[in-house]
N, C-alpha and C positions, 0 to 999 in steps of 0.2 A: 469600663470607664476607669473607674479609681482604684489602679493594680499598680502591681500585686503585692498582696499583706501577706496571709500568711497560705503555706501551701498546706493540704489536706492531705486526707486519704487516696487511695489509689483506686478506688472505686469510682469506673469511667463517666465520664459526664460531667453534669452539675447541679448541685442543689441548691434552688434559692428559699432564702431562711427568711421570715423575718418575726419577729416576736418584740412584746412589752410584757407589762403585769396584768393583760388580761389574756393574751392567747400567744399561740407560738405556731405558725402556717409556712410550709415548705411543699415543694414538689425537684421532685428527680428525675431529668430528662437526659436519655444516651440515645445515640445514632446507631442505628443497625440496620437489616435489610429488608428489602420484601416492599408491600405494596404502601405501608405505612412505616418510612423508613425513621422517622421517630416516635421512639417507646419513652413511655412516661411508667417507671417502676415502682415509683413513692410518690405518694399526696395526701397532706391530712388539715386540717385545722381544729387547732385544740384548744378550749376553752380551758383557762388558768383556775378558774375562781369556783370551780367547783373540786379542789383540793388536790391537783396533779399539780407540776412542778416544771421550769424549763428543764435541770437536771432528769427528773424521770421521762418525761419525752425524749428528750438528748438519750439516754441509753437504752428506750425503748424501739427506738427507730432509728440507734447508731449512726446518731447523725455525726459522728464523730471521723468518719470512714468513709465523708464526701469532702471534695472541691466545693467550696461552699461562696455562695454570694449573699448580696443582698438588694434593698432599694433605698434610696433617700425618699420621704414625703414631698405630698407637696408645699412649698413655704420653708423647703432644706437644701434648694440650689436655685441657680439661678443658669437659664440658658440662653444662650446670644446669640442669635444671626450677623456674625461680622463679615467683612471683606478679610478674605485670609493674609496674613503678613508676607510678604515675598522673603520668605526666611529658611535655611533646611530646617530638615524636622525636626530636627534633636533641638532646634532653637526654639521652636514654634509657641512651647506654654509659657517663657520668658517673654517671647514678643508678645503673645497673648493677655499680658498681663498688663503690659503698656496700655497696649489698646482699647482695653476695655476698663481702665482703672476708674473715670469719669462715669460709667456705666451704672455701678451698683452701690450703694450708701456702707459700704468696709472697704476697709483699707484690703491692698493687696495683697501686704504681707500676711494681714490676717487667713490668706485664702487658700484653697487647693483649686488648681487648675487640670482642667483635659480639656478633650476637645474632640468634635467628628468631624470628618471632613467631609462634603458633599460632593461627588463627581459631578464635572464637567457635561456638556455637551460630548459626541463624540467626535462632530468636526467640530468644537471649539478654537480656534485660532490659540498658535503659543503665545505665550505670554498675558494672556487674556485673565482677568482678575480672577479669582475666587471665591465661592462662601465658603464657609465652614461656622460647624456651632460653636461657641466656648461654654463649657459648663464649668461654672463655679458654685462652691461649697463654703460657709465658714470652717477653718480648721476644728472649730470645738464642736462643730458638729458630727467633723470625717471620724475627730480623735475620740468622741463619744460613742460612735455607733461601734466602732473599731474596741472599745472598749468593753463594751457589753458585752461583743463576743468571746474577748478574752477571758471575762468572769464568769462565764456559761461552759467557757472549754471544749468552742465549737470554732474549727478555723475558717476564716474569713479569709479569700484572696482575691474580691471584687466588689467593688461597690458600684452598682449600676443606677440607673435612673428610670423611672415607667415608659418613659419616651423612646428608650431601644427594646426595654423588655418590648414593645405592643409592637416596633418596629419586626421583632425576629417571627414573632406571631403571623406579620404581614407577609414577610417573606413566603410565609408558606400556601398561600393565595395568588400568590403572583401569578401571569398568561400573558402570553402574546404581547411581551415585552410592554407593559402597558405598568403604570403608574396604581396604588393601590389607596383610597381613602379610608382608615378604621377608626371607628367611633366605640369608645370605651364610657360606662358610666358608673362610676362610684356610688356610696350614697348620697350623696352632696357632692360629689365633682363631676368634670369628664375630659377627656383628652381625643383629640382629635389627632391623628396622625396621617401623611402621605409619604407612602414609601415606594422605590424604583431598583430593580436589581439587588436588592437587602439591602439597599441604604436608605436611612433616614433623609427627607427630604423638606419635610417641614413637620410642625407640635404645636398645636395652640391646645390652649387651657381653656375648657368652658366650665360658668360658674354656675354649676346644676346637676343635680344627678338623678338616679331610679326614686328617687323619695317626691321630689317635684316633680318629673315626669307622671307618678302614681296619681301625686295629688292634685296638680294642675291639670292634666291632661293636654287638653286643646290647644291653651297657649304657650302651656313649655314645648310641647313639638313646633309651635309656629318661631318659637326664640329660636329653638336647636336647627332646623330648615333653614333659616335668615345667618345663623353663622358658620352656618356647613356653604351655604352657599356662596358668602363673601369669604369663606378661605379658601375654597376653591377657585373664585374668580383671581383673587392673590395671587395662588399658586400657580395659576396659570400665566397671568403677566410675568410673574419673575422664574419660573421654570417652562419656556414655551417648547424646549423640546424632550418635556414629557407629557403623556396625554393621563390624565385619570383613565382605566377604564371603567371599577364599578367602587360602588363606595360600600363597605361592610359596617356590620351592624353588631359587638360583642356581644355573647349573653349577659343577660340584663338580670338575671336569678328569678324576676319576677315578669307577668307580662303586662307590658307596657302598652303596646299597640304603636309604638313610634316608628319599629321599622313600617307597618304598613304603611302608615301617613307619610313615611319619606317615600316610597315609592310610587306615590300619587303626587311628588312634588319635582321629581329630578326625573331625567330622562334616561339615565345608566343604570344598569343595573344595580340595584337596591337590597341585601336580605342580609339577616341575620345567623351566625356564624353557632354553628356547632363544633367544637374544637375536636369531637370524637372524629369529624372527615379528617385532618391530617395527624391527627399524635393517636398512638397505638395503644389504648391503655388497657389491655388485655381482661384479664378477669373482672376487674372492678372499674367499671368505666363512671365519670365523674358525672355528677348529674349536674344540672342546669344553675342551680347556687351554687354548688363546688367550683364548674367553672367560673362563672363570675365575681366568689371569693377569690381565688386562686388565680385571678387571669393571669394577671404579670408576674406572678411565681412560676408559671408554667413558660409564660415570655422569655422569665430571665434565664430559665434555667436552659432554653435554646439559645444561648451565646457558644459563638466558636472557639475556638483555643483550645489550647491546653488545660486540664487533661483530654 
């Protein structure tokens, strides 16, 4: 999303960072071969407040010696389903800014703009409209996280968002040319995702996470079911040539019981994701909180490019 800042180490892959003054959590994911062709070679989260430091982390785990990313929160951008601008591309985040200026309560100039673009149909007709997302950030937010990193002396050359981290994740699910739904739950949030060919295709925000799931039970899975179901029906009107075929289920750290309940409610296949089926992670494999602390750090750190 928001590149590139500053370039890193040469140690291949990428690591996605993210830290405050209570903890500092990363994972490092490179492409290689064999039947699990991504290896996860670092992952930790480390509690602050029990007298360790960003600094001694940082030279504990030479975090210094990666491509480094990160995420923005949620309540730190803002993303927009628009009609794409009929513009080249090198013009697109200028037009972008028109467009969506009425959209969001700051000013444009205040803003940092990107944007993803959503593939077409494959017969699509030329000239035929477009969507694409625009994500916007306030700049004192870009130039604060941007910041941080710089005072810790860990380089940053991307700022991503949860909605491609859980997007790359999907990728690796994909079959049968078929459309992929994954449900993420925080402690208090969650994110819905549909992804096609590794692109993101839609992101809705749901307001609930493993904590109301735990404590509500019944009726938080009957909320979560009611809006998995009308984003799919959504997604379906406005993407009809792609088919969901099954809807995933992140770990959750804790068990909930919600995947089974979704699977007595929808007719495609239904289950809950072990991330150990597609990333390699050799000796120390992450256990079921780790993955779910770490989802979208392991997400991000599946972004392509360079290095």
């Amino acid at each position: 999303m928001f590149g590139w800042l500053t370039r890193g180490g040469k140690t291949p892959g990428w690591l996605a960072v993210s830290f405050d003054a209570a903890s500092v959590e990363f994972a490092h994911v490179r492409r290689g071969r064999g039947d699990k062709p991504v290896q996860v070679s670092t992952y930790a989260a480390r509690d602050l407040r029990n007298g360790q430091s960003v600094e001694r982390v940082k030279r504990d785990y030479r975090l210094a010696s990666y491509q480094c990313s990160t995420m923005l929160r949620a309540g730190e951008y803002d993303m927009l389903l628009v009609e794409a601008p009929n513009v080249p591309r090198a013009e697109m985040k200028s037009a972008l800014r028109w467009k969506v200026k009425d959209m969001v309560d700051y000013a444009m100039d205040d803003a940092t703009v990107d944007f993803l673009e959503i593939p077409p149909a494959a017969d699509a007709p030329a000239g035929r409209s477009r969507q694409m997302f625009a994500i916007l950030a306030r700049n004192e937010v870009v130039q604060a996280r941007i910041q941080q990193f710089q005072n810790a002396g860990i380089p940053l050359g991307v700022i991503e968002i949860p909605e491609t981290a859980q997007r790359n994740i999907a990728s690796l699910y994909e079959d049968q040319d078929r459309g992929v739904a994954l449900a993420y739950f925080g402690a208090n949030w969650g994110l819905l995702t549909v992804s096609h060919r590794g692109e993101l295709n839609f992101g809705r925000r749901l307001e609930l996470g493993v904590d109301e799931l735990i404590a509500d039970g019944g009726g938080a899975f009957e909320r979560v079911a009611l809006e998995i179901q009308r984003t799919l029906d959504h997604f379906e009107r406005q993407f009809q040539y792609v088919a969901v075929g099954k809807l995933l289920i992140a770990p959750t750290g804790r068990p909930t019981g919600l995947c089974e309940f979704l699977q007595t409610r929808f007719e495609m296949p239904v289950r809950q994701i072990d991330l150990a089926e597609v990333l390699a992670f050799g000796a120390e494999p992450a256990d079921a909180t780790t993955q779910w602390r770490l989802f979208h750090h392991f997400g991000a750190a599946l972004r392509d490019g360079a290095p």
